[in-house]
PyMOL CGO cylinders between C-alpha atoms (Angstrom):
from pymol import cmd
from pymol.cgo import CYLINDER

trace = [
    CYLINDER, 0.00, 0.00, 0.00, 1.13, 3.35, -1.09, 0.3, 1, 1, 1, 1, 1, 1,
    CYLINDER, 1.13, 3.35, -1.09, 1.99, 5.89, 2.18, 0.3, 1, 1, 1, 1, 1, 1,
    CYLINDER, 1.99, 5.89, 2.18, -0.43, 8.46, 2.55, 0.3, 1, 1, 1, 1, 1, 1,
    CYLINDER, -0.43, 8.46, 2.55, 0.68, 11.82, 3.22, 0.3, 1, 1, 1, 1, 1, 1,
    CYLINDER, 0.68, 11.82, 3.22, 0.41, 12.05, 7.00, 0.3, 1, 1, 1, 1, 1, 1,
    CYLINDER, 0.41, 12.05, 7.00, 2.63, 8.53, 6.65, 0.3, 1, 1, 1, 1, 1, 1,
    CYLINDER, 2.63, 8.53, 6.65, 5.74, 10.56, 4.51, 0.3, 1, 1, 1, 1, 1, 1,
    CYLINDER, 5.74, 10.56, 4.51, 4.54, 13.43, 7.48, 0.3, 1, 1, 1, 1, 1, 1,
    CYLINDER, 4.54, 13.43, 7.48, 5.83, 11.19, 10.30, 0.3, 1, 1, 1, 1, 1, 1,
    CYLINDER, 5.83, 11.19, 10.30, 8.39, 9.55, 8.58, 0.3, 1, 1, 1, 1, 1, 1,
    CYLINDER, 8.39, 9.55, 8.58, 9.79, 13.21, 8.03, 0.3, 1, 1, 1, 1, 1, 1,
    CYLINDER, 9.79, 13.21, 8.03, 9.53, 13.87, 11.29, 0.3, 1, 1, 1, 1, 1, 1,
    CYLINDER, 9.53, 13.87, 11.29, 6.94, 16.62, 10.34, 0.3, 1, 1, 1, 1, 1, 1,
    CYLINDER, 6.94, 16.62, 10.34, 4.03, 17.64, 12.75, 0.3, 1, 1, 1, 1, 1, 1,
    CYLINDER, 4.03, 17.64, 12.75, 1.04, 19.79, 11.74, 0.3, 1, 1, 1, 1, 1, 1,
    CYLINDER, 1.04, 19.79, 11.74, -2.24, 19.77, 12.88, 0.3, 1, 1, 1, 1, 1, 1,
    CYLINDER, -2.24, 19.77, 12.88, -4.93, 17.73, 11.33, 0.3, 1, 1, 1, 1, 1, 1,
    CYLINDER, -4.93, 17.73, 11.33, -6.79, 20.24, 9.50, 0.3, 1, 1, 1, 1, 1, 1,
    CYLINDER, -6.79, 20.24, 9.50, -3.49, 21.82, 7.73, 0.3, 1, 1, 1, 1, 1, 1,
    CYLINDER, -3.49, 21.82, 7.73, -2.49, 17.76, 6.79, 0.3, 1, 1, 1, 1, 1, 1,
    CYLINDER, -2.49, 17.76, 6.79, -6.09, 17.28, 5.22, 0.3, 1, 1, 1, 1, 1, 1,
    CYLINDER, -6.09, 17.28, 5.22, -5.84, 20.84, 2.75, 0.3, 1, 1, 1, 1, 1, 1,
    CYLINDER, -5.84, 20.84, 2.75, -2.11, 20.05, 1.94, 0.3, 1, 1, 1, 1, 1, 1,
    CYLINDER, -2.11, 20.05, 1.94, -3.45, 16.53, 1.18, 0.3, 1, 1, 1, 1, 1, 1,
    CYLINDER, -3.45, 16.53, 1.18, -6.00, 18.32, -0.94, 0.3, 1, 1, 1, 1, 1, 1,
    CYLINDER, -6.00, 18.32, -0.94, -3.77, 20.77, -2.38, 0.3, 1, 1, 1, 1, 1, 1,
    CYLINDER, -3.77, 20.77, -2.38, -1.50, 18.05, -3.57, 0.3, 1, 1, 1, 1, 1, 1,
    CYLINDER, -1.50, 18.05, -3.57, -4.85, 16.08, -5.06, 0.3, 1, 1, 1, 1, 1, 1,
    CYLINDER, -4.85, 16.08, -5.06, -5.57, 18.96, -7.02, 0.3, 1, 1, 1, 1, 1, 1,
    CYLINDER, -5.57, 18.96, -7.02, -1.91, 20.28, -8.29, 0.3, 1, 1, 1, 1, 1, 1,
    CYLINDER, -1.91, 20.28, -8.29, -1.28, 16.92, -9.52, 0.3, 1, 1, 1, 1, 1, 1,
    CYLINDER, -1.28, 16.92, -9.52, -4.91, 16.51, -11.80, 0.3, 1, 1, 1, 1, 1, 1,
    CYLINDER, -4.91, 16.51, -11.80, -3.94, 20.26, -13.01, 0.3, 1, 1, 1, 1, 1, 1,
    CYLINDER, -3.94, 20.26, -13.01, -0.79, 18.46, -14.04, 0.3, 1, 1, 1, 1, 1, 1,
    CYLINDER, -0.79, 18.46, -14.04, -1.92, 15.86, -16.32, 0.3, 1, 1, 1, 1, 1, 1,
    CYLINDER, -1.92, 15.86, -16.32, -3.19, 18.76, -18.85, 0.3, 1, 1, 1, 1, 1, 1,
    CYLINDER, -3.19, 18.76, -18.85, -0.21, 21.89, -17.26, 0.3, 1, 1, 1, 1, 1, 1,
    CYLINDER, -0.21, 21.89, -17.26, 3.86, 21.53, -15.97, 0.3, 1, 1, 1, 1, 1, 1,
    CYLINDER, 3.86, 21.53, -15.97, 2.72, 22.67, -12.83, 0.3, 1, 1, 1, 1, 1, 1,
    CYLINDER, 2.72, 22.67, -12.83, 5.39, 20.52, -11.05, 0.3, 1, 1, 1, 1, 1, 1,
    CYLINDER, 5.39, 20.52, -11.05, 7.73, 17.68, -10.87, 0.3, 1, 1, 1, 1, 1, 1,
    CYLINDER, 7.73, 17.68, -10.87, 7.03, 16.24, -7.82, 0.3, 1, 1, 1, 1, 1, 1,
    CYLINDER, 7.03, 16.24, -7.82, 4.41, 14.00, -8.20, 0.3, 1, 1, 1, 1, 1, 1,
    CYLINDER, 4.41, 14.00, -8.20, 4.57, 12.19, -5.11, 0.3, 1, 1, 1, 1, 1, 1,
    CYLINDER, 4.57, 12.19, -5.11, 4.14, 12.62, -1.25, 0.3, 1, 1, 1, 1, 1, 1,
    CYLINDER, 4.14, 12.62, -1.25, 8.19, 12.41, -0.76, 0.3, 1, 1, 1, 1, 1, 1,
    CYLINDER, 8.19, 12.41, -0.76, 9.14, 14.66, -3.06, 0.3, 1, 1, 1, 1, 1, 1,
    CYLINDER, 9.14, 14.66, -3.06, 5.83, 17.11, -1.91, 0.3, 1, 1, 1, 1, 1, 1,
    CYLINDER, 5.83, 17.11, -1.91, 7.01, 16.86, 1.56, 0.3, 1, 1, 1, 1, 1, 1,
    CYLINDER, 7.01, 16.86, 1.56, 10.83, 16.96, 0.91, 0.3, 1, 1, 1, 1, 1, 1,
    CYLINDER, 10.83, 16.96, 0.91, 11.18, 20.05, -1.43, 0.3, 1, 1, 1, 1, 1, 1,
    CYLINDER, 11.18, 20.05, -1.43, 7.90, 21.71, -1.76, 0.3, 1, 1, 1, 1, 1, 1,
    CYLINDER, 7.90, 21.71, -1.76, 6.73, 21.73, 2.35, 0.3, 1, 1, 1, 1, 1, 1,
    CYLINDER, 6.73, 21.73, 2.35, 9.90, 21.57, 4.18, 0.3, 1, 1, 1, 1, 1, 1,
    CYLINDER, 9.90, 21.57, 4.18, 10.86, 25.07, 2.13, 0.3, 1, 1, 1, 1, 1, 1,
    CYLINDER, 10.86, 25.07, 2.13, 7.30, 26.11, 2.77, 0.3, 1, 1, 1, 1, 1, 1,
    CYLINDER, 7.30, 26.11, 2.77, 7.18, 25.45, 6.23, 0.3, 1, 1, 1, 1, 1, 1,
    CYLINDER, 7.18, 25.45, 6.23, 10.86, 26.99, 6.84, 0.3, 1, 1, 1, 1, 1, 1,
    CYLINDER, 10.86, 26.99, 6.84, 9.76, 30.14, 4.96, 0.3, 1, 1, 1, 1, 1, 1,
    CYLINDER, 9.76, 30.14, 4.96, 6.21, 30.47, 7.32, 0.3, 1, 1, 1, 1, 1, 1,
    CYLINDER, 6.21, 30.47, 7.32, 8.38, 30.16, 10.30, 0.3, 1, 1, 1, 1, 1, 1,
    CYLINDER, 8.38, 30.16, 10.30, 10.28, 33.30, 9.49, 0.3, 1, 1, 1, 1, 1, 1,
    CYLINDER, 10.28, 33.30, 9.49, 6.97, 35.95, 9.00, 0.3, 1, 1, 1, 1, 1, 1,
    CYLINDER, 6.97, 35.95, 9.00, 5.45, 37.90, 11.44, 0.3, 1, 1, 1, 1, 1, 1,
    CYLINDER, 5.45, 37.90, 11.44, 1.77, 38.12, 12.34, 0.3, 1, 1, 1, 1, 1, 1,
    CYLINDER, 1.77, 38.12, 12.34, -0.69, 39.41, 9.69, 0.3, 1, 1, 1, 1, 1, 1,
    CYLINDER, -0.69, 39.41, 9.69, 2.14, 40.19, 7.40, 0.3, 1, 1, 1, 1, 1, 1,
    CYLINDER, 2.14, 40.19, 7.40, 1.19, 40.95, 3.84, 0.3, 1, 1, 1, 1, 1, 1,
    CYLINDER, 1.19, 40.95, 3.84, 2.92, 38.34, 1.72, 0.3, 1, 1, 1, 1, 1, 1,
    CYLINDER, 2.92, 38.34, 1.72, 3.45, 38.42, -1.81, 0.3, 1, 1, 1, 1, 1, 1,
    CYLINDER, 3.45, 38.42, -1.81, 4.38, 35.01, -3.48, 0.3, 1, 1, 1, 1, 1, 1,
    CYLINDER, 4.38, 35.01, -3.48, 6.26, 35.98, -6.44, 0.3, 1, 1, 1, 1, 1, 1,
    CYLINDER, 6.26, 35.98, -6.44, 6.33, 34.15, -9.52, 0.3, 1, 1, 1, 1, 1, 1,
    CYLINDER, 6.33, 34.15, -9.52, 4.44, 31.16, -7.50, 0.3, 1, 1, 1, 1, 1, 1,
    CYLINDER, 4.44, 31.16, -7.50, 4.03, 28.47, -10.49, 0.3, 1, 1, 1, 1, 1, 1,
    CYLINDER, 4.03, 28.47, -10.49, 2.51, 25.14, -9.07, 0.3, 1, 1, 1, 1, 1, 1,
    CYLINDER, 2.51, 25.14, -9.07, 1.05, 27.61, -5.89, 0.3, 1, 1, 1, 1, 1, 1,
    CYLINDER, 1.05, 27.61, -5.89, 4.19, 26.65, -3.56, 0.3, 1, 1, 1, 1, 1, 1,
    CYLINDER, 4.19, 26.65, -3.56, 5.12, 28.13, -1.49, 0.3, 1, 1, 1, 1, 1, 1,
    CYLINDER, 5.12, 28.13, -1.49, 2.28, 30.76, -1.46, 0.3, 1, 1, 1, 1, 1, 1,
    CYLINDER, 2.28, 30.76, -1.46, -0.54, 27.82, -1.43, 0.3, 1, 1, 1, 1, 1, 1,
    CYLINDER, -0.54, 27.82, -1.43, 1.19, 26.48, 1.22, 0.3, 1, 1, 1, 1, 1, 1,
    CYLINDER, 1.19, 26.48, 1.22, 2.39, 29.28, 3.36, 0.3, 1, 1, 1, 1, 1, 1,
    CYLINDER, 2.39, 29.28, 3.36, -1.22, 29.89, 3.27, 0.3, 1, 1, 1, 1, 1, 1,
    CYLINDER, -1.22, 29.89, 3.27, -2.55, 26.82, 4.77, 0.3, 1, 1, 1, 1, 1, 1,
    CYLINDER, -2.55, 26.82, 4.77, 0.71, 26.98, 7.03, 0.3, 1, 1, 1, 1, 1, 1,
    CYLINDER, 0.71, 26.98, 7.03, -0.27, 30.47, 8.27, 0.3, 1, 1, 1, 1, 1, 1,
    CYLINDER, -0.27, 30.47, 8.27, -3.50, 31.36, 7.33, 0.3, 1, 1, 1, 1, 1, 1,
    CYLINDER, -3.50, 31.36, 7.33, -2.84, 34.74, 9.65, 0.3, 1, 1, 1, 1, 1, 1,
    CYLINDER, -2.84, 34.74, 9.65, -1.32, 36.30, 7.40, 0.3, 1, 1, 1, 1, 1, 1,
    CYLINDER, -1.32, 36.30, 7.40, -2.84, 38.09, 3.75, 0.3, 1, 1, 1, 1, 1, 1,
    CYLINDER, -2.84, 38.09, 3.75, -1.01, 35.86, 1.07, 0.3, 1, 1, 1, 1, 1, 1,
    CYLINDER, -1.01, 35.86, 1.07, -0.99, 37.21, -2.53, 0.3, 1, 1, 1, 1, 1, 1,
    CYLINDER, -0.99, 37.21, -2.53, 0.15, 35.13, -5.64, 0.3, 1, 1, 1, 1, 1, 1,
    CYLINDER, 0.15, 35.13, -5.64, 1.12, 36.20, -9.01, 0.3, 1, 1, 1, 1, 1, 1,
    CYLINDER, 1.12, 36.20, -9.01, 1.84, 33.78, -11.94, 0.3, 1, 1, 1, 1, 1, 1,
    CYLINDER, 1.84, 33.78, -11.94, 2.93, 35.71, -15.26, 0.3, 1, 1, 1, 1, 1, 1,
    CYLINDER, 2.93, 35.71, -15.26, 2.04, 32.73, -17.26, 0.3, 1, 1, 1, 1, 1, 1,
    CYLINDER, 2.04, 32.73, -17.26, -1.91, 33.16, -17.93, 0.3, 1, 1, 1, 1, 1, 1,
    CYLINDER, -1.91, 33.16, -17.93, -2.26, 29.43, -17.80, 0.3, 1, 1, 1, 1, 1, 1,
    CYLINDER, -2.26, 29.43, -17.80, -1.32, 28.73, -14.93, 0.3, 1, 1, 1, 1, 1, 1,
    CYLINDER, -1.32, 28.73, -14.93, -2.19, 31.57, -13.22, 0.3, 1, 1, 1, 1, 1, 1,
    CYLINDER, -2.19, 31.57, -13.22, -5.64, 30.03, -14.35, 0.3, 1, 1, 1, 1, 1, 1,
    CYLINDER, -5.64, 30.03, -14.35, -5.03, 27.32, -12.52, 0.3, 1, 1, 1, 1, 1, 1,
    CYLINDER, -5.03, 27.32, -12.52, -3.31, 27.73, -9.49, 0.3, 1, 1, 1, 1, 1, 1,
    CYLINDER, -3.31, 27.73, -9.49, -6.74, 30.65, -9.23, 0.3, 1, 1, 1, 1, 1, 1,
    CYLINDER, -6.74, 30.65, -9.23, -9.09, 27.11, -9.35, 0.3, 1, 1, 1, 1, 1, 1,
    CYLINDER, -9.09, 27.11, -9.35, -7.14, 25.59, -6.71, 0.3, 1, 1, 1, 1, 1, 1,
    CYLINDER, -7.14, 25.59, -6.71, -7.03, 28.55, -4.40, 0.3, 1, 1, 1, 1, 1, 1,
    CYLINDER, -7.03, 28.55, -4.40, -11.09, 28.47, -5.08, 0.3, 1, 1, 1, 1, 1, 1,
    CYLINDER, -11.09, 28.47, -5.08, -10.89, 24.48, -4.37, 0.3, 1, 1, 1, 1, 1, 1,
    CYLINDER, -10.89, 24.48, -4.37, -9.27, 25.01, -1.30, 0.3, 1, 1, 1, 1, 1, 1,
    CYLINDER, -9.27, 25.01, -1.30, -11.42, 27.85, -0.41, 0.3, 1, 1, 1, 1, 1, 1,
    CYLINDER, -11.42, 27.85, -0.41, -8.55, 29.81, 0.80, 0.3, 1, 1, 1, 1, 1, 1,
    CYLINDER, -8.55, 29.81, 0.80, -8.84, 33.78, 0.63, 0.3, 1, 1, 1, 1, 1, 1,
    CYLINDER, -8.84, 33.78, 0.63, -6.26, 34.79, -1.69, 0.3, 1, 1, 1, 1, 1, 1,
    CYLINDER, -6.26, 34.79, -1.69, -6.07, 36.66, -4.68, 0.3, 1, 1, 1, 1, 1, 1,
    CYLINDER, -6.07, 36.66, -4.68, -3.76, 35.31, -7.55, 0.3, 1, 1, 1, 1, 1, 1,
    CYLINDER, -3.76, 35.31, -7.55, -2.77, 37.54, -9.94, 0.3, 1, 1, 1, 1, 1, 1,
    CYLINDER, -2.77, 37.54, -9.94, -1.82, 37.03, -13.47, 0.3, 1, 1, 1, 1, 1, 1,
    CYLINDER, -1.82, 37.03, -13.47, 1.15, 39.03, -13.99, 0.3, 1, 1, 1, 1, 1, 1,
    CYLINDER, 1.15, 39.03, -13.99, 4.84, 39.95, -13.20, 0.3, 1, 1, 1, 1, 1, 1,
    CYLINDER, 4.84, 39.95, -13.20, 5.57, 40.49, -9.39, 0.3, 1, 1, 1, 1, 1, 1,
    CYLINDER, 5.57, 40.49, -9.39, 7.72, 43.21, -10.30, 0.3, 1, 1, 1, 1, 1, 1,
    CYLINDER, 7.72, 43.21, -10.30, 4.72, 45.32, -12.44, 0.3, 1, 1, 1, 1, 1, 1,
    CYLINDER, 4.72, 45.32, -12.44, 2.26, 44.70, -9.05, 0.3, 1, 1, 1, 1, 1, 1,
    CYLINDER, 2.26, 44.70, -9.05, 5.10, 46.89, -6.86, 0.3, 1, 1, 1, 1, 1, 1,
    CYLINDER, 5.10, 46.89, -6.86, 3.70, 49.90, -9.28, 0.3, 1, 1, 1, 1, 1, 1,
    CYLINDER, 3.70, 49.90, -9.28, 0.35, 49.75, -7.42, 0.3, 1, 1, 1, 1, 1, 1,
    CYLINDER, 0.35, 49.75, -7.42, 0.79, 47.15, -4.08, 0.3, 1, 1, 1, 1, 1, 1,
    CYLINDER, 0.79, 47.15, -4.08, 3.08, 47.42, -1.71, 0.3, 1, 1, 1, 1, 1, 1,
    CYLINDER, 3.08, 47.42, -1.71, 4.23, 43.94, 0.77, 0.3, 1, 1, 1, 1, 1, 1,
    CYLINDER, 4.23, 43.94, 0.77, 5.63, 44.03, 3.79, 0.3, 1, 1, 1, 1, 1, 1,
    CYLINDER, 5.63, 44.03, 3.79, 7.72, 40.32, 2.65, 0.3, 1, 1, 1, 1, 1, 1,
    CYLINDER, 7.72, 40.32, 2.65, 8.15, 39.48, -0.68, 0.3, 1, 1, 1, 1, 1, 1,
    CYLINDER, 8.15, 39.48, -0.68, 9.14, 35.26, -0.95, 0.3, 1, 1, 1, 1, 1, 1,
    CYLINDER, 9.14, 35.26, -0.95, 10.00, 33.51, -4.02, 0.3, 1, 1, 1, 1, 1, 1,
    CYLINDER, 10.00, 33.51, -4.02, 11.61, 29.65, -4.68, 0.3, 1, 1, 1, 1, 1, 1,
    CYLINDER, 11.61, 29.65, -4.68, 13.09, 28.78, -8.34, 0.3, 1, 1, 1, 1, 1, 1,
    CYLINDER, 13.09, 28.78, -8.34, 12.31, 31.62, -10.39, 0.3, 1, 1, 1, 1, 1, 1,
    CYLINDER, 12.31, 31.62, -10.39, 15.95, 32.62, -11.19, 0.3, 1, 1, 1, 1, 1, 1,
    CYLINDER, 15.95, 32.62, -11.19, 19.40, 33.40, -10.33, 0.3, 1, 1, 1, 1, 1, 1,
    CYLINDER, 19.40, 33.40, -10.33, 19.74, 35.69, -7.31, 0.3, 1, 1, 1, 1, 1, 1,
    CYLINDER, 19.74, 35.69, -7.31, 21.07, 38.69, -9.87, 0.3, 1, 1, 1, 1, 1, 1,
    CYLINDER, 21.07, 38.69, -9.87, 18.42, 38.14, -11.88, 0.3, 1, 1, 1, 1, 1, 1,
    CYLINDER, 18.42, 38.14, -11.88, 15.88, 38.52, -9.22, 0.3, 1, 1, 1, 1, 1, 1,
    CYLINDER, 15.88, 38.52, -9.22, 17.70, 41.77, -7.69, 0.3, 1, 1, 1, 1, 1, 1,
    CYLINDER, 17.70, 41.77, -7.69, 17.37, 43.60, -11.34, 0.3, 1, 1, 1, 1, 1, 1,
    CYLINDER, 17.37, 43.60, -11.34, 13.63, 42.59, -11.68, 0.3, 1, 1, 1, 1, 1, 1,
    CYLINDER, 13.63, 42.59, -11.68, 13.17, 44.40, -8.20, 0.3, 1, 1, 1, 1, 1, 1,
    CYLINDER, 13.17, 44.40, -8.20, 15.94, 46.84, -8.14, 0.3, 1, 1, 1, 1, 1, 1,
    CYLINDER, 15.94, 46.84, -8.14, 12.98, 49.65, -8.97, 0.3, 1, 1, 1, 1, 1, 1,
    CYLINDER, 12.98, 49.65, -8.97, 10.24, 48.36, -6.80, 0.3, 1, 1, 1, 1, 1, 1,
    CYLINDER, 10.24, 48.36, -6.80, 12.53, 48.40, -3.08, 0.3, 1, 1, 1, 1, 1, 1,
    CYLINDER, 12.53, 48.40, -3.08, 10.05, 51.08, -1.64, 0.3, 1, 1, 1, 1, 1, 1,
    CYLINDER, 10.05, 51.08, -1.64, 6.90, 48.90, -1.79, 0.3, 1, 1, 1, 1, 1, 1,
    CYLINDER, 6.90, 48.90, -1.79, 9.35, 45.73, -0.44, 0.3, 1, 1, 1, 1, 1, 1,
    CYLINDER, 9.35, 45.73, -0.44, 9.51, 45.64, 3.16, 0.3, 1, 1, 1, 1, 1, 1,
    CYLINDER, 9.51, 45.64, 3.16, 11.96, 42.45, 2.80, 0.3, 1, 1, 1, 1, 1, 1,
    CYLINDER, 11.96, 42.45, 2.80, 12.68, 40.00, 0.18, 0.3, 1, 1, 1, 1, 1, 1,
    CYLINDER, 12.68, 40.00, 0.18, 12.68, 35.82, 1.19, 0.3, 1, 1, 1, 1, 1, 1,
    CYLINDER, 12.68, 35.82, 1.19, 14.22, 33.66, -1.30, 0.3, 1, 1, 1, 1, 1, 1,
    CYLINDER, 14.22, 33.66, -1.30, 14.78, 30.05, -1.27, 0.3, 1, 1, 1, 1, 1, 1,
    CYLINDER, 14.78, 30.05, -1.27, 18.29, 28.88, -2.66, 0.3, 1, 1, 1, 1, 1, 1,
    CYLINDER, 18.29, 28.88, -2.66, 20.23, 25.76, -3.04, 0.3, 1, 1, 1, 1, 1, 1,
    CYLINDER, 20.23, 25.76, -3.04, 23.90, 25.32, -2.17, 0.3, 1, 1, 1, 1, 1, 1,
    CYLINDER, 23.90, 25.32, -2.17, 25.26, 27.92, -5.25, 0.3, 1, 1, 1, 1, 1, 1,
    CYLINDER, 25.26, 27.92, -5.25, 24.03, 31.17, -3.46, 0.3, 1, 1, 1, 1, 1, 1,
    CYLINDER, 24.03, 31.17, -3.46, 27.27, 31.54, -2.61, 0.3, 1, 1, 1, 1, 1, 1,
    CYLINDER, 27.27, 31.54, -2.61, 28.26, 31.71, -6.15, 0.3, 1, 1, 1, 1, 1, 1,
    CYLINDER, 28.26, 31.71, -6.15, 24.68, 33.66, -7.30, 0.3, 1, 1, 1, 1, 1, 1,
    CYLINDER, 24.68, 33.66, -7.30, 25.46, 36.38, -4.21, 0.3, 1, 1, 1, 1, 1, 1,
    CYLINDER, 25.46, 36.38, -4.21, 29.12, 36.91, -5.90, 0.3, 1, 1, 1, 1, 1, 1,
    CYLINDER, 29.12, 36.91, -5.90, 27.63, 36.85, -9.47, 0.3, 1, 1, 1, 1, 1, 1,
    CYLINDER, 27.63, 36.85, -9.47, 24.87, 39.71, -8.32, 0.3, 1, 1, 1, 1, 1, 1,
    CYLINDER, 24.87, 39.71, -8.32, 27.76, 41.43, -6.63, 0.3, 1, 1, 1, 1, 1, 1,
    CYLINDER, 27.76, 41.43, -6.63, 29.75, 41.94, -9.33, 0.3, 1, 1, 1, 1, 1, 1,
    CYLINDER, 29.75, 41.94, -9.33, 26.83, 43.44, -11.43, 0.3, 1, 1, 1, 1, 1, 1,
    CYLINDER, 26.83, 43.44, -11.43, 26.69, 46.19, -8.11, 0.3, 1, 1, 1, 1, 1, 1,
    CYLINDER, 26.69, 46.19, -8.11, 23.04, 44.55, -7.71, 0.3, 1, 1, 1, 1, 1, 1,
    CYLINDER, 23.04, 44.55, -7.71, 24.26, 44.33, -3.88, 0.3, 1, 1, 1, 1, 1, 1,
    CYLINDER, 24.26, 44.33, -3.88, 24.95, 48.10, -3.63, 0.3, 1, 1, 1, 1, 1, 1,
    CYLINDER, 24.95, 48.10, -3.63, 21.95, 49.57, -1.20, 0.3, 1, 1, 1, 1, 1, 1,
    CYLINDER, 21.95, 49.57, -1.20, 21.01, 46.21, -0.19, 0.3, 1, 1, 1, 1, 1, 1,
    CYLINDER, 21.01, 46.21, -0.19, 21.26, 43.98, 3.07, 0.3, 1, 1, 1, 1, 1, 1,
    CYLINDER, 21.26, 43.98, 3.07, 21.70, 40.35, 2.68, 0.3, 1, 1, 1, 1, 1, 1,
    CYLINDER, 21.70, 40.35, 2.68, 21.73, 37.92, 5.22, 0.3, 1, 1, 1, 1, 1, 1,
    CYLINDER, 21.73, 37.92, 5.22, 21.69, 33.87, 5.11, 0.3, 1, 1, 1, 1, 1, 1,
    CYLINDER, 21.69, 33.87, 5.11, 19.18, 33.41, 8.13, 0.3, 1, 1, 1, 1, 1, 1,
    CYLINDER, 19.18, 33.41, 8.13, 18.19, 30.03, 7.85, 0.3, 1, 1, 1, 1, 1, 1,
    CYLINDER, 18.19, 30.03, 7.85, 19.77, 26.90, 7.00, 0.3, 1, 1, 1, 1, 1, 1,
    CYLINDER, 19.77, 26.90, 7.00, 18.35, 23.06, 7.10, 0.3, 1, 1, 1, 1, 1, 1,
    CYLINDER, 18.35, 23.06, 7.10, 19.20, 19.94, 5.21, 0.3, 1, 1, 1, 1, 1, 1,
    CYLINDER, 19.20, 19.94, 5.21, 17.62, 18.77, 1.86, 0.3, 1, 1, 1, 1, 1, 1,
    CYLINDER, 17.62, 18.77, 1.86, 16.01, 15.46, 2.54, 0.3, 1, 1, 1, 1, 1, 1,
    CYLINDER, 16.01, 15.46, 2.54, 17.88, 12.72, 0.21, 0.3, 1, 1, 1, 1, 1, 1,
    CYLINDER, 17.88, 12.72, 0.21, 21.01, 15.03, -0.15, 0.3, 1, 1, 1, 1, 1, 1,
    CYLINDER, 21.01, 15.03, -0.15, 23.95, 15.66, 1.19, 0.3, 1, 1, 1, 1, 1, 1,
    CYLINDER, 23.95, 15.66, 1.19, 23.31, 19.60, 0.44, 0.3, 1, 1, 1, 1, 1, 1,
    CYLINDER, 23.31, 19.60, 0.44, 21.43, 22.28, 2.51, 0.3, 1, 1, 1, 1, 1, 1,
    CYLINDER, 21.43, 22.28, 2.51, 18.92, 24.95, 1.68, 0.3, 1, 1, 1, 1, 1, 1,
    CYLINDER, 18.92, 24.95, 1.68, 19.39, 28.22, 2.39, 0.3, 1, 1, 1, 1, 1, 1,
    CYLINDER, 19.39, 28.22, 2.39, 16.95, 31.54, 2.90, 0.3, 1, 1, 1, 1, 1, 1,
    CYLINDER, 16.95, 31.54, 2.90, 18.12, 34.87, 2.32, 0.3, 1, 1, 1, 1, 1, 1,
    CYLINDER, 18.12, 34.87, 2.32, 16.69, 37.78, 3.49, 0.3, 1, 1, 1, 1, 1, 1,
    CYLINDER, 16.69, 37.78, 3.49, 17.36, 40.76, 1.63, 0.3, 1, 1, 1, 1, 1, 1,
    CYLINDER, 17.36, 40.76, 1.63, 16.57, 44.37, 2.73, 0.3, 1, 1, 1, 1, 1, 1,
    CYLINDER, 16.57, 44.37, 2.73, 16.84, 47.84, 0.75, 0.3, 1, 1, 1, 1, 1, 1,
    CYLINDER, 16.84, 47.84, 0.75, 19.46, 50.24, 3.27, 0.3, 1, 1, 1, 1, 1, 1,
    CYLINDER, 19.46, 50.24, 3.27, 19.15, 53.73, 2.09, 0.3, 1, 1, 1, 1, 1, 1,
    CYLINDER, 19.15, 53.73, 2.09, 22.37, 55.39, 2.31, 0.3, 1, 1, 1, 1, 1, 1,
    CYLINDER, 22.37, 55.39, 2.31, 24.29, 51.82, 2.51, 0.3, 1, 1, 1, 1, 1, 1,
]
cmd.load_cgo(trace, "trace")
């Protein structure tokens, strides 16, 4: 017999309250039907879900404050917004998916899930015109320097940027240095936990605009 989720859960050494286990269940139920017909994701199964997609997730809830307004940007299969959502549903989660497609989608599993939270089909960078987030958090969407330019306008409506890496930041923070995408900025490594199945670590780095710096 296949593990369930709350199974891979345990054998993680993951707790979460029954409720939260039951939507992420649900979540995954629906990513992975919006898969057959989108590429919404690669991971497919309850140990890669729990692994990659809400072990980042969970370490990324952990770090925002109450009622924060949270901007998931470039969100793709819904993670970690989706999840940071069910996670924390304190705080006012926004999504935006550039792709119109699956924007479309990740909008019908948001309504599935009957979480409030808007998901917006556009850039992250074009909703900074009009919104403005107190924590901006993003996974996979790019090199760190290519992040940094997308928001080096847009650092008065950021109140701090989150960003899941891998074990090359070190090399992506040099590469964005040398471009002077660092200049006026604050970055910090502040948290650090193993990759389940890997001999790596994850990183997330919180980056801050410092005027004057």
């Amino acid at each position: 017999m296949a593990p369930t989720l709350h199974d891979t859960l345990a054998s993680s050494f993951v707790e979460l309250p029954d409720e939260q286990i039951a939507q992420c269940d649900r979540y995954c139920q629906l990513l992975w039907d919006w898969n057959q017909k989108l590429n919404l994701t690669r991971h497919t199964n309850y140990e890669r879900f729990v692994a990659r997609d809400l072990i980042d997730s969970l370490a990324l809830s952990e770090l925002l404050q109450p009622d924060e307004d949270v901007l998931d940007l470039g969100t793709g299969g819904g993670v970690p917004g989706i999840l940071i959502a069910i996670l924390r549903p304190d705080l006012q989660m926004s999504l935006c998916e550039s792709v119109g497609k699956k924007a479309a989608a990740i909008d019908a599993i948001v309504s599935d899930l009957g979480l409030q939270v808007p998901v917006y089909h556009a850039r992250g960078e074009d909703l900074l015109d009009d919104f403005r987030y107190s924590t901006i958090v993003a996974r996979a969407v790019g090199p760190l320097a290519k992040v940094l330019y997308w928001l080096a306008p847009h650092w008065a409506s950021i109140g701090q940027l989150l960003l899941t890496k891998g074990p090359r930041w070190v090399d992506e923070r040099a590469a964005a240095r040398h471009r002077g995408l660092l200049h006026s900025l604050d970055l910090r490594c502040v948290k650090r936990y193993p990759m389940p199945g890997t001999e790596s670590e994850s990183v997330i780095l919180q980056i801050k605009f410092k005027p004057g710096k």
